[in-house]
N, C-alpha and C positions, 0 to 999 in steps of 0.2 A: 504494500500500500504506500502510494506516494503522500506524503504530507503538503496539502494548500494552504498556504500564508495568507491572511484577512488581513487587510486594514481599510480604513479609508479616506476620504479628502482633504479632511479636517473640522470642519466646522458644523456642531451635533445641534441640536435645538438645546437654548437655553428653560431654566425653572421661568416660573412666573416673578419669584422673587428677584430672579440675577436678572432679569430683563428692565424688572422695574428699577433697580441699584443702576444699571446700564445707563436705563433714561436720567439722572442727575448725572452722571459722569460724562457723557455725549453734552446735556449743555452745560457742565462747567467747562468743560475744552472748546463748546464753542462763544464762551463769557469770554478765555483767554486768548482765542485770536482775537477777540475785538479788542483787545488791550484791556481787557478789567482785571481785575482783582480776585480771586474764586479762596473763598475757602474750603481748607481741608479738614473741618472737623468732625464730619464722619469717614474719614478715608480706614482709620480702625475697625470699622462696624465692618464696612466694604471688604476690607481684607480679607477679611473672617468669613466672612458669609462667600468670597471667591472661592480661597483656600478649601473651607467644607464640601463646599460646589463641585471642585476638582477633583477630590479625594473619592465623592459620590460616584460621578463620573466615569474615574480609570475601572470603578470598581461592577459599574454597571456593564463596562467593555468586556471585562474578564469573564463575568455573568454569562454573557451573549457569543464567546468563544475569538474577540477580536484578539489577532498574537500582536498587530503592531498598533498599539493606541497611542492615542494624545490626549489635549486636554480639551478638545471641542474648541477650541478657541475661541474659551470661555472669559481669558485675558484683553480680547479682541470686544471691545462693548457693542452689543447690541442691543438698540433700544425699543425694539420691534417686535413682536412675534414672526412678522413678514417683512424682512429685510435681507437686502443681496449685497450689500456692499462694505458690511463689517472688518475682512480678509483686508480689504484696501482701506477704510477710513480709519483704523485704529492708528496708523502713521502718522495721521494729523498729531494726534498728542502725542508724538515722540520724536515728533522734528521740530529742528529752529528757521527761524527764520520763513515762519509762515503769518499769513495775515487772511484774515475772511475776503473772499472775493464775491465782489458785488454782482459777476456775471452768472445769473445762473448756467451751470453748464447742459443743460437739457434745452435752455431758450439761447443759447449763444447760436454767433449769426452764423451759417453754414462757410464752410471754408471748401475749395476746389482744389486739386491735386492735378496733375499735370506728368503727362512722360520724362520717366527722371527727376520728376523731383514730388517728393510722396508725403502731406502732409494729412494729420489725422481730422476729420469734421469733427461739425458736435455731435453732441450725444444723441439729438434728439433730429439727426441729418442720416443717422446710419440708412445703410442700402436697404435691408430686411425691414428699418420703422418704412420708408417711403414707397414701398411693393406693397405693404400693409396697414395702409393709414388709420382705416375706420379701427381697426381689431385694437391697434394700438394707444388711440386716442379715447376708445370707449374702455368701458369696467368691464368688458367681455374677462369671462372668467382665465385664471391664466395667465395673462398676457398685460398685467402688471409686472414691474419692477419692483415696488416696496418704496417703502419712505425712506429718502436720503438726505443726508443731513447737509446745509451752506459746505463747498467747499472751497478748500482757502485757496491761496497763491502763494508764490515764492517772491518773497521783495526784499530779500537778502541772501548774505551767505544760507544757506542752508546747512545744519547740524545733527549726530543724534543726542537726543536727551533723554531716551526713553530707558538709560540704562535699572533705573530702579524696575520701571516696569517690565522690562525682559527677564531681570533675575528674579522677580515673583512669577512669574509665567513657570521658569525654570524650578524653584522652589515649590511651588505647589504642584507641578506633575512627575515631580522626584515623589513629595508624600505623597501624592497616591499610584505610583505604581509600585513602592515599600506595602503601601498597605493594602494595594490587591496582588500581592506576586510576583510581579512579573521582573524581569531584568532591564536593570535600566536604560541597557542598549538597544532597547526594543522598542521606547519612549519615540517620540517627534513632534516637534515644534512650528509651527508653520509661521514664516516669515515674510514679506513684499518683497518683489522684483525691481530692482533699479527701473527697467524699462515700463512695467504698470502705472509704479510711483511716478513715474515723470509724465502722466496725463493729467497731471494739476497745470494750471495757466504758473506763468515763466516773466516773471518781468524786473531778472536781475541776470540772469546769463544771456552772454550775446549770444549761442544757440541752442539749437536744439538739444546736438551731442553733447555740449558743455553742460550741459541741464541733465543729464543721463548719467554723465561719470560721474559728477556730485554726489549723486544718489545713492551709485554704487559705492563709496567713501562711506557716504550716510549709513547704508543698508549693512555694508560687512559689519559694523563693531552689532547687529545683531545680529548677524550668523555666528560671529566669534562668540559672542555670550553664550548660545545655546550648545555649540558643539563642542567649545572649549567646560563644557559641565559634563559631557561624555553623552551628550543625546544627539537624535538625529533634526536636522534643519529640512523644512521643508518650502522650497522656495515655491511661490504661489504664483505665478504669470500669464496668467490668460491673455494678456495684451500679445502671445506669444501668436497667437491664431488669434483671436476676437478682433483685433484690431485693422483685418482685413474685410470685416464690413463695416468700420470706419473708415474709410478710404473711400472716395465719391470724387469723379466716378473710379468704376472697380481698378487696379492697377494689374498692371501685367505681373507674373510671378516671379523673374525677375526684377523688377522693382523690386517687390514686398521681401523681397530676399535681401537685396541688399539693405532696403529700410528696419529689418528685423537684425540681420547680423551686426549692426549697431551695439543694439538691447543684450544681442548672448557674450558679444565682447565683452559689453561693461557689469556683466551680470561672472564671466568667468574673472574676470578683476577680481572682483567684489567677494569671491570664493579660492583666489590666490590661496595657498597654503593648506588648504583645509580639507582635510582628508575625502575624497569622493564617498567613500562609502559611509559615510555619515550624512551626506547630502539626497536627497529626490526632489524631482520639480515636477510642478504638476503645471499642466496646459490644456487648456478646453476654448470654446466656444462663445463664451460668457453664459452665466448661470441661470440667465431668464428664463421665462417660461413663455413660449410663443411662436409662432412661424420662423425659422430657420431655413432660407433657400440661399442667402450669400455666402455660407459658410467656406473658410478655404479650406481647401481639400489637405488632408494630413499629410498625405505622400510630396506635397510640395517642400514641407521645409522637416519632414521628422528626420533626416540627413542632419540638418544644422540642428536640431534639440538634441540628438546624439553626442553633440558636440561639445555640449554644456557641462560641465566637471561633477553630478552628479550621477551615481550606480541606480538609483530608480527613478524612474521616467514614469510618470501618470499621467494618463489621460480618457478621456471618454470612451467608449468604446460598447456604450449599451442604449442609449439613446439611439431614437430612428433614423436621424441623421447620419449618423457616423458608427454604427454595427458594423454594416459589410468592412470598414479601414482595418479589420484583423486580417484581411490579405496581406495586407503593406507587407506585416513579417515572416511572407513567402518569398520574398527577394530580397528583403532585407538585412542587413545580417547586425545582430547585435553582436556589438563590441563586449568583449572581454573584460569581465567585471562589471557589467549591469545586468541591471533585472527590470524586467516592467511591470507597472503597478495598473491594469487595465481596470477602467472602470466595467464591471458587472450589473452593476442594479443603481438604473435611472436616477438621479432627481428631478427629473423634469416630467414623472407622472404619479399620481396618486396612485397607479395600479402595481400590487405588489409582485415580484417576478416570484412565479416558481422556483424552488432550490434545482429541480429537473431542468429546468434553462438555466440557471445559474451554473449547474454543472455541464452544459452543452459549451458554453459561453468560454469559462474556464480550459474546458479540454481543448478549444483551438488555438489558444495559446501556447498552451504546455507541451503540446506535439509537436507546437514549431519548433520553441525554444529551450522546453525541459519544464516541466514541475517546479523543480528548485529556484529558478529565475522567472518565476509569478505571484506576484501577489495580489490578490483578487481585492475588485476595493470597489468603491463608490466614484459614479463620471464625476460628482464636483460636490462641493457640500450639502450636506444635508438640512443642519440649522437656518433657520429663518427661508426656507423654500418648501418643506413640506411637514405637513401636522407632527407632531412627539410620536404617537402612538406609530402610523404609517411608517416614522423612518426605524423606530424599534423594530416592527417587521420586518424592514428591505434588508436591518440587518441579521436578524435571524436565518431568513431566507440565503444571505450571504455566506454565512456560517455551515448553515446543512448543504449549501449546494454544492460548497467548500469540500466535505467530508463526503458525499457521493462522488466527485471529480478525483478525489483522493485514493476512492478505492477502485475505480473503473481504471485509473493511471498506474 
């Protein structure tokens, strides 16, 4: 019997309590880009109630048969029961050099791209919202984004300061994988991408690229916090693929290769020194839930994610969009010393998969590449996208389909 490795994305649905703790903490950081004053005198109570949070958590992982847990990225505030952008705003409060930006970025004015030279639209310009206007501008179920908080700009040096809050992140997922078992090597930490981070507005670097290596400066001292504790970094990048239906109109693949080779340069900076096998980076589509036809195709740049100094590689792989891409690793050949962490079971549908597709899913993997270089996991997080109850299933079902794949292997 072959043994299948579980994990997944990162991010689990928060309590009712840590959501509501979340909402003061989202607007005391956005008190502090407006330049005010915030008190911290419940940040004790906060701590406490995270810490217990976390400890809960690892222990409900261990429950449910996950071997590579985290901490939900429960550290990451979310203020929401239904929010998609936790993974990326939690940087606001742990960089310098930022200020609230008055443009919302959903109503910023559309920006136009050109042959050779590839700039991102707004948000609210993407190919897929303007194919799909009504779906996206009604409450059609679904095809929401969630509540998203003012986002700032850069109108200085940029810094990290988020070092207190990285070594509690670190802190509280050491106690709870002490107190449910498991080995601490086994822990992971999900961190921002130089290249994601840098879709905030820029009004102190003279460009764009200069605005990217910043980041990566910024972004290392928290890879180094989390892997210099002995756990794994989990670098989060979706602007890695998402960002190619940002780009209006579409750009040639070439382009988008060289406009992405950018991001993995300053993203392998930014990981200089740091052992690969302590690293995976996870890359999707963006996490929404709604019509998906501009998506770029995987086989254009999983060459260059290859390329990237981490040994596991996640990505989608169970959504309708993008299932059949488990050919890609019929001509592809993975490099020596990685493993892929393919997603299994959706977030982008309430309907729960069978463990018997979860194990179909799994085995086309592991026939490519081996059993031992898979880990089965989730296309993207789970928290703030789909109900508590729902994702407890996708992972049970993750789990037994795990253990049928195991023994058919």
């Amino acid at each position: 019997m072959a043994t299948i490795r579980t994990s997944h994305a990162g991010s689990l649905p928060r309590t009712p309590e840590l959501i509501a703790a979340n909402k003061v903490k989202q607007a005391q950081n956005t008190a502090r880009l407006a330049g005010e004053t915030v008190s911290e005198a419940d940040s004790q109570e906060y701590d406490e109630l995270l810490k217990a949070s976390v400890v809960d958590l690892v222990q409900r992982q261990r429950g449910l048969g996950i071997s590579l847990p985290n901490d939900g990225e429960y550290g990451h505030a979310m203020a929401a029961d239904f929010d998609y952008g936790a993974w990326w705003h939690y940087s606001f409060a742990r960089t310098g050099g930022l200020e609230l930006d008055d443009v919302d970025k959903w109503e910023a004015p559309a920006v136009r791209s050109e042959p050779g030279t590839v700039r991102l639209t707004s948000f609210g310009d993407r190919r897929d919202r303007n194919l799909f206007p009504d779906v996206y501008r009604s409450t059609f179920p679904g095809a929401d984004t969630g509540q998203q908080p003012q986002f700032p700009k850069a109108t200085g040096p940029i810094s990290y300061i988020g070092h207190d809050q990285v070594a509690q992140d670190v802190a509280n997922l050491k106690a709870g994988l002490a107190a449910a078992g498991y080995d601490e090597r086994d822990g992971y930490i999900n961190a921002l991408s130089p290249g994601s981070a840098s879709r905030i507005a820029n009004e102190h670097y003279a460009t764009e690229e200069e605005f990217i290596w910043a980041w990566a400066d910024v972004l290392r001292e928290e890879y180094l916090a989390i892997t210099e504790a002995g756990l794994t970094v989990q670098i989060d990048d979706p602007s890695l693929a998402e960002n190619f239906d940002q780009i209006n109109p579409e750009p040639s693949f070439d382009d988008y290769r060289a406009f992405t080779q950018v991001r993995i340069d300053a993203l392998n900076h930014a990981l200089r020194g740091i052992d690969p096998a302590q690293v995976r980076v996870h890359t999707c589509w963006g996490s929404w839930h709604g019509p998906h036809v501009t998506d770029l195709p995987f086989k254009e740049i999983v060459d260059q994610v290859l390329t990237i100094n981490a040994a596991g590689i996640t990505f989608e792989a169970a959504n309708v969009r993008h299932e059949h891409e488990w050919r890609i690793w019929e001509d592809t050949r993975l490099p020596e010393g990685k493993y892929l962490i393919p997603g299994i079971v959706s977030h982008a549908t309430n309907v729960v998969e069978h463990p018997e597709l979860v194990a179909d899913r799994i085995e086309r993997f592991a026939k490519l590449v081996g059993p031992e270089r898979v880990v089965a996991s989730t296309d993207c997080g789970l928290g703030g996208r789909i109900h508590p109850e729902i994702a407890v299933a996708k992972l049970q079902s993750l789990t037994e389909g795990a253990e049928i794949a195991g023994k058919r292997l």
